[in-house]
C-alpha positions, 0 to 999 in steps of 0.5 A: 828121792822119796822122803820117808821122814819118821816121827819116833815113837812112843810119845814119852821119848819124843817128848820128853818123858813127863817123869823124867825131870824129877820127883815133882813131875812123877809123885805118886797120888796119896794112898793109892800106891802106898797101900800096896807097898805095904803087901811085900812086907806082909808076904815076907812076915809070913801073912799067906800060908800056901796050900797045894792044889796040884795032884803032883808035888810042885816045888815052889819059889820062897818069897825071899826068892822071888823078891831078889829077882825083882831087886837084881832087874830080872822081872821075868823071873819074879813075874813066873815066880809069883804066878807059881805062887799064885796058882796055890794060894789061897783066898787073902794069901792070893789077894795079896800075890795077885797085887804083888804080882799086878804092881810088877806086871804094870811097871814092867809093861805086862798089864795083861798079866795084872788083869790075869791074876787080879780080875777072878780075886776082886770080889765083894770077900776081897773088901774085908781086907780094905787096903789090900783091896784097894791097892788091887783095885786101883792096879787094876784100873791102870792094868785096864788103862794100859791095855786101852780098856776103857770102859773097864778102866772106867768101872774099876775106877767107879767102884773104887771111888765107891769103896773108899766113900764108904770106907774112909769118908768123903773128905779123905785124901785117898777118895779125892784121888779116886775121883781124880782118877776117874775124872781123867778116864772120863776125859777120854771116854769125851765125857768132859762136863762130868770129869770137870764136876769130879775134878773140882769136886776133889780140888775144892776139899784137898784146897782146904786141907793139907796144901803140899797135898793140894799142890801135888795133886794138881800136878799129878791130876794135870799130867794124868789128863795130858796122858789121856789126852784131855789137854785143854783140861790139863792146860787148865790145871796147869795154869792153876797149879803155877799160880799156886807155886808163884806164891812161894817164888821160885822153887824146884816145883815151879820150875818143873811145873813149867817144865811139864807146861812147856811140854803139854804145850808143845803137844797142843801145837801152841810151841811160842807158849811151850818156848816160853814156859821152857825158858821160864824152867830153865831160869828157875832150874839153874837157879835153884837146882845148878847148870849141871843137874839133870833137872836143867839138862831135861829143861834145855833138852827139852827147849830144843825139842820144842823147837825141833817139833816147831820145825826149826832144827836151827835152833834146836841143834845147839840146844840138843848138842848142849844138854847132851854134852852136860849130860854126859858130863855131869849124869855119865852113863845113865838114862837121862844122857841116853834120853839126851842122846835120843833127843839130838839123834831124833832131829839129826834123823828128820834133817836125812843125817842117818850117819850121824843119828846112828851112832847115837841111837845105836849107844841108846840102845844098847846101854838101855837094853844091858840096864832097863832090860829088852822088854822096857818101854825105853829100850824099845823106843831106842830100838824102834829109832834105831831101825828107823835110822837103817832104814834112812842108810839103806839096810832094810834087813838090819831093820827089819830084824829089830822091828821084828823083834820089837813086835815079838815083844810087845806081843809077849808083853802086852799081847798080841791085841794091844794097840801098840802092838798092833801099830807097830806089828803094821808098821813092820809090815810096811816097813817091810813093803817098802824096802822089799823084804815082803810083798806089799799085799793086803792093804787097803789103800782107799779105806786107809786114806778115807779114815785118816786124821790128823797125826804124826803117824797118819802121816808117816803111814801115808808116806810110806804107802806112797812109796809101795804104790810107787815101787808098783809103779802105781803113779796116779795112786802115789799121788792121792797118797802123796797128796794125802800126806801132805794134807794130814802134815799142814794140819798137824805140823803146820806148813813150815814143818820140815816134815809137811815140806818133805810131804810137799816136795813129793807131791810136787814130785808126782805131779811133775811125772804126771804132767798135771795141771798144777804142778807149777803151782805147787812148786811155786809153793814149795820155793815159798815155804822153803825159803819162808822155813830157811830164812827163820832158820838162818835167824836162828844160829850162828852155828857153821855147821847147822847152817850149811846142812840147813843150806844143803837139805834145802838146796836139793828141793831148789835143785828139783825145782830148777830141773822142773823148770828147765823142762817146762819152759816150752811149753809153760813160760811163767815158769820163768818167774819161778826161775827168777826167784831162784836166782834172787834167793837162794844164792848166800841166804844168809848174808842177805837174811843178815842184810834184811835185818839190817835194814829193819833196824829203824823200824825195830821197837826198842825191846827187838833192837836191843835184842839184835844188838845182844845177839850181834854182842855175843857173837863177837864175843863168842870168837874168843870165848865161845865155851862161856857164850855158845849157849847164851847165843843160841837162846838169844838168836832163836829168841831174835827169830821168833821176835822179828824173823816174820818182819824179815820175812815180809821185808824180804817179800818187799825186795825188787823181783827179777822182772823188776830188775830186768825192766831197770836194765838199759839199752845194750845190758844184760845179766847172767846168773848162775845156780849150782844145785845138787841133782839126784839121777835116776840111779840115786847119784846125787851131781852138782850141775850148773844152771844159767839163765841171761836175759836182756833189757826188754824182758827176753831170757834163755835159761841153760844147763850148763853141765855138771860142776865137776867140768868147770873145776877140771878147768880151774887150776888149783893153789890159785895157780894162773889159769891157761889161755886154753882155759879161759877159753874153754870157760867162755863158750861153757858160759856166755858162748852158750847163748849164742849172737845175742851176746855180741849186742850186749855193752854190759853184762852182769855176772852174778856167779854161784858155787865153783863159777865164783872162781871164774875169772869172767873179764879175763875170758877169752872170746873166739879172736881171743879177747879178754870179755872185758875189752868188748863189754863191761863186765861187772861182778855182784853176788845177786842180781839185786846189786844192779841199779836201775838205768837211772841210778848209777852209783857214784862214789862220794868222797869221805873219810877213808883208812889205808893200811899199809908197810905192816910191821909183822914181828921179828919172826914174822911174814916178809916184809912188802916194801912196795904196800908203804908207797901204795897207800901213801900215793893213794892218800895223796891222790884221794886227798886232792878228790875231796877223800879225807884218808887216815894212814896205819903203818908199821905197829901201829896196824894192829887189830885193835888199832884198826877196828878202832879206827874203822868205823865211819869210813867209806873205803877201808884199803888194806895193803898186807899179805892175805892167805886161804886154806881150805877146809879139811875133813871135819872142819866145821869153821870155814871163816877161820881158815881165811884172813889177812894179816896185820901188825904182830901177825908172826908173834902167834900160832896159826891157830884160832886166837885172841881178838888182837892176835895180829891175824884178821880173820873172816870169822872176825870181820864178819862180826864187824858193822860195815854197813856204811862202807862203799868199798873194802879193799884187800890189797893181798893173796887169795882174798878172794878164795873160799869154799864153796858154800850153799850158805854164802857162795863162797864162806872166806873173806868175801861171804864175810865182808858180804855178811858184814855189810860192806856194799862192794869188795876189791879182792884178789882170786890168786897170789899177787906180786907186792910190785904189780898189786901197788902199781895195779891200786894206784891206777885204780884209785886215779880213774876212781877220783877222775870218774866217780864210779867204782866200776868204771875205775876197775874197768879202766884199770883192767883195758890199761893192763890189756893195751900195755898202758900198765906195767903189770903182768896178766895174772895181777889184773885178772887176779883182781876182781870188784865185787858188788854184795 
């Protein structure tokens, strides 16, 4: 797959338009506008009088006429009508069209036409009407600007400051604000010490006048320098403008202010500075101006673009969803929604989700086409991101159809030569190269690449010439380019960008098909960034559905990885160590980024800690309210990444590597570790297949595909039906058989399994006598590799305090009793108390939830003997951990919907809330505890991700439906091996050889239902 991530474009959607928050943010600069607002009231008292110069009659439009089209939006129509005016006026009565005329040109984006009829009337006669004049001339500066005629904007702009010297003296506000103007031009054109001079100049005289004046001209002068791209300039400004604004406290200014800070900020490059500002608008904004008003929205929206630009979508996402939902609300159809719906639609666009960005751009457009008109900035920019969007879903000609006719307008509007004009008129070409629907002819791919600098749009371009040198089949020239890319991306991105890791991914890509030297390196590196990028992520949100598809867009570049590997083990062993890594940290990231954190905790300063625990508070809260805390939550948890995720980090770094665990297993041991990535084929299919690599003590390892996923589900029955002795022995030489005699050496073997392979009842396989795996080795289950101890440190169970749950009162319209769940734990309780255990028994309705979390905490094992239930996530889902459970006392009193915190059910969701670090053993004596959906997040999201996620160091689950007789008999031997040997493993596979040999009176589907599992 080539990644052709886009960055929309015209800056101001992007980024937030500067004006869009308010009238602080677009106040128009003291007598500069104000004169020429003055001229359609003069035209309409009758101050021009036309004089026909044509040879033949010309029927010519009414001011009044003229001044309804511009009211009714159709400015094509009021511009042909002024310039007919135009062509028989006048001298002053042409002046006055000819400004009247400019000021409608600018605003609509047509400033050639401004140029057109203002250039041959500002003459030296033109002064004698001194505020006409003025207002032509500063029209024309910015018709000039527009256009990106410097140097023409810059003479305009001198000659104005000179006119309003000599005509309104050197302390009049109308002169500072020329000099403002001029000083912004002159920060353009890199003349920095004279602009400075002008600026303090105009500052040092508005200071001493009026100070609402003063203040707004800061504000106008910082934005004015941001547009030109003096931002350290305008950063200064800024600060100074803020400064004054305190004074007053917190204000609908100063919150704008901060706004507008955040944003020139985030276009430095300096995003915890941006997020900070943000922060500080959306305090102030709610505050002053309420949660609803389009003041806050643009400020939340604007948050979460800040932290899309930062390349940490996890934490934009709830943020953009936020205040689009507010907006659509509160604002209805309008422009500030559209722009909401522009702002998700661009990160939806970045993480590859065309389908969903679509939509969203598609109702952006349209609405802005029917109310700003076609040729408006925003329509455009809507339609530009629209075709991007098609692109993305492989419809080359519906996009080129709009990139068509956005380049018609521009030309139409701004003419042909315009820089804009010009970038998007390539863009469509390229555009066009790449998906086919033109020759890839006359670029120059030397000369491009020798020029390029820094930009989004640099690295946009040389993306897409990569892909045109790859559709020639050019390989070494898509490389360069390739290589190019991911340069220009570091130094404007940064290296966690998703974009830069995008721009990586190819070149390692490249490389791979040419074979070169340093093609191991760079995916060395590309594992590094992108599990450096998704740890943070992870951090970032509690959103399910924000964290799979983080999962899912990383786990395709793992997929590449691990396909490399394979491939260059022969002939480069150290790919070995890569291989490893992948095994050790990209199975359930997230629970191991919840581990990280946990362990960090005594090392947190008091300010991080408190911050953990709110984030942990909410998120407990947020089960039963989560409309009144998702947006807390979201702020709180991208807060807690930036303040500890680099901590994190480094610990994870920390973490024993594969070759440190290899050089802990003993003499007869090995593990076997699976990963499930998705791979895409040389058609664009995208297939799940399974990888697997054991090695041995001693350091030896064989790395295996294994096939597509699919083959292994065909095997494993669905409803948690009992899997055939065919099967199982199928499964084994799909697995262990596929490596070979070497296994028969091997006393334990360590499982740790991933994606369909979690379903695998590995004990119960059957070798090729038809032996279960366990009755020749000892078979131990962990979802990482980490969970092995070294040889020196096997762990034994300490005796302490424990809770047993058992013969559950469920209501009188409840689930079935389970006569045999009450003997269950009361056997256990007396055969754990003579071992040291001190256990605590609930029964009947006293096992409720609030009972139990209140009972729970500071317990080594918690023993839940109940019913259990799994239901798979349907379409649309976006809760996995609600759809698993176990139930308890008063369970039958509700629906099976989401509920109250004491509702009788216990939910993944719920537990995964809890703090259970400190428990060695949780027992879920109950059906399908040990189901859940595959997930690239958490291997398996139901109970056993969530007691993973929770802290609990190993779970005793059932993969199926388990008799209420069998499962007591099965725990109560359990339990006695445990108190006669001290390990938990060691009890698990007595209990199991006990079933096999006939010394257990259970059937074969309860002790193969039963699986321990080390987290």
């Amino acid at each position: 797959m080539r990644y052709g991530l886009q960055a929309d474009w015209i800056p101001q959607e992007t980024t937030l338009s500067l004006g869009g928050i308010g009238s602080w943010g677009t106040l128009p600069m003291p007598a500069i506008r104000g004169t020429a607002s003055i001229l359609l009231a003069g035209l309409l008292a009758g101050w021009c009088c036309i004089a026909p110069v044509h040879a033949r009659p010309v029927k010519l439009p009414t001011i009044e006429a003229v001044e309804a089209h511009v009211d009714a939006g159709r400015h094509a129509e009021a511009l042909e009508g002024y310039r007919l005016l135009l062509d028989q006026a006048q001298g002053s009565e042409a002046l006055q069209i000819a400004v009247r005329l400019a000021e409608i040109a600018n605003a609509t984006g047509q400033p050639h036409l401004a140029l057109e009829a203002l250039g041959p009337r500002l003459t030296e006669a033109a002064i004698a009407a001194p505020e006409l004049f003025d207002a032509g001339q500063e029209l024309l500066v910015e018709a000039a600007s527009m256009t990106g005629r410097l140097d023409m904007a810059i003479s305009a702009a001198r000659r104005l400051v000179a006119f309003r010297r000599d005509t309104w003296g050197e302390d009049a506000p109308a002169l500072q604000a020329g000099r403002l103007t001029l000083s912004g031009l002159l920060d353009q054109q890199g003349r920095h010490d004279e602009a400075r001079a002008l600026r303090e100049e105009a500052f040092a005289v508005l200071a001493k006048g009026d100070p609402e004046l003063y203040l707004r001209m800061l504000n106008n002068t910082a934005i004015v320098l941001q547009d030109g791209g003096a931002l350290d300039e305008a950063a200064q400004v800024f600060a100074r403008l803020i400064a004054a604004l305190e004074e007053d406290g917190a204000s609908l200014s100063l919150g704008i202010t901060h706004f507008n800070a955040a944003i020139l900020d985030r276009d430095r490059r300096r995003h915890d500075a941006a997020i900070d500002h943000h922060r500080r608008a959306i305090e102030i904004l709610e505050a002053v101006a309420g949660p609803d008003s389009a003041h806050t929205i643009a400020a939340i929206g604007g948050l979460g673009q800040t932290y899309a630009f930062a390349g940490r979508p996890a934490s934009a996402m709830p943020l953009l969803r936020d205040a689009l939902e507010r907006a659509r609300r509160a604002l209805g159809d309008s422009d500030d929604t559209m722009l909401q719906a522009n702002n998700l639609a661009a990160v939806l666009r970045t993480l590859g989700r065309f389908a969903e960005a679509e939509p969203l751009d598609r109702e952006a457009y349209g609405w802005r086409e029917a109310n700003l008109g076609p040729a408006h900035p925003a329509t455009l920019t809507s339609r530009k991101n629209l075709a991007l969007d098609l692109v993305g879903l492989d419809r080359p000609d519906e996009a080129k159809a709009h990139y068509d006719a956005i380049t018609a307008t521009l030309e139409g509007t701004r003419g042909p030569d315009n820089p804009l004009t010009r970038d998007m008129r390539l863009e469509r070409d390229m555009i066009a190269a790449l998906t086919g629907t033109a020759p890839a002819e006359g670029f120059d791919l030397d000369a491009i690449s020798d020029r390029a600098e820094p930009s989004g749009d640099n690295v946009l371009l040389a993306n897409r010439l990569a892909g045109i040198a790859g559709r020639r089949g050019d390989e070494r020239t898509e490389l360069a380019l390739n290589r190019l890319s991911l340069r220009l991306a570091d130094a404007w991105h940064g290296p966690y960008h998703p974009t830069t890791l995008a721009m990586l991914t190819n070149v390692a890509r490249s490389e791979s098909a040419l074979d070169t030297e340093e093609s191991l390196a760079t995916y060395v590196e590309l594992e590094r960034r992108l599990r450096i990028w998704s740890r943070r992520e992870f951090a970032s949100t509690s959103d399910p559905a924000t964290l799979e598809q983080v999962a899912t867009t990383t786990r395709e570049n793992i997929g590449d990885i691990m396909r490399y590997s394979f491939h260059a083990l022969r002939d480069k062993p150290q790919v070995m160590q890569l291989v490893g890594r992948l095994l050790v940290e990209w199975k359930a990231p997230g629970s191991l980024e919840r581990a990280l954190l946990d362990g960090l905790r005594d090392r947190l300063p008091p300010e991080d800690l408190a911050l953990l625990e709110r984030v942990r508070a909410l998120r407990a809260e947020s089960l039963s309210r989560p409309d009144a805390t998702d947006a807390d939550l979201a702020m709180a948890e991208a807060r807690l990444a930036e303040r500890i995720g680099g901590l994190a980090r480094l610990e994870g770094e920390g973490q024993r590597s594969y070759e440190a665990i290899l050089a802990g297993l003993a003499e007869g041991e090995a593990v076997l570790d699976f990963l499930s990535v998705p791979l895409r084929s040389a058609s664009g299919k995208v297939e799940e297949r399974i990888f697997a690599m054991m090695a041995w003590h001693g350091g030896d390892a064989m790395l295996a595909d294994l096939g597509l996923a699919a083959d292994f589900e065909a095997l494993i029955p669905p409803d948690g039906k009992l899997m055939t002795e065919a099967a199982r022995r199928k499964l084994h030489d799909m697995t262990v058989g596929r490596f070979g005699a070497r296994v028969a050496k091997v006393g334990r073997l360590f499982v740790v399994p991933d994606g369909v392979t979690h379903l695998i009842p590995f004990d119960g396989l059957l070798d090729g006598q038809g032996r279960p795996l366990i009755e020749t080795r000892d078979v131990r289950i962990l979802r990482n590799a980490r969970a092995i101890p070294p040889a020196d440190r096997e762990q034994v169970a300490q005796p302490g305090p424990m809770l047993l749950v058992g013969a559950v009162d469920y209501g009188p319209d409840g689930m079935s009793a389970l006569p045999a769940s009450g003997p269950e734990v009361e056997a256990i309780a007396a055969r754990m108390t003579a071992a040291g255990y001190e256990p605590e028994i609930l029964r009947g309705t006293d096992a409720g939830e609030a009972e139990v979390r209140a009972t729970s905490g500071g317990r080594r094992i918690l023993h839940f003997a109940t019913h259990g239930f799994f239901r798979p996530v349907e379409a649309g889902e976006t809760a996995p951990l609600w759809r698993a459970g176990i139930a308890l006392a008063g369970a039958g009193n509700g629906d099976e919907a989401r509920q109250a915190a004491d509702d009788g059910i216990l939910y993944a969701a719920e537990v995964a809330s809890w703090d259970l670090s400190g428990v060695d053993l949780v027992v879920l004596s109950a059906c399908d505890t040990a189901q859940g959906d595959r997930s690239y997040v958490e291997g398996l999201n139901g109970l056993p991700s969530a007691l993973a996620i929770a802290g609990a160091r190993r779970s005793l689950l059932a993969r199926w439906p388990v008799g209420d007789r069998g499962a007591a008999i099965f725990m109560d031997r359990f339990y006695a091996h445990l108190a006669a040997t001290g390990s938990y493993d060691e009890a698990m596979r007595h209990t199991k050889l006990d079933a096999i040999e006939g010394r257990l009176d259970v059937e074969d589907d309860t002790w193969l239902a039963f699986a321990l599992i080390a987290n």
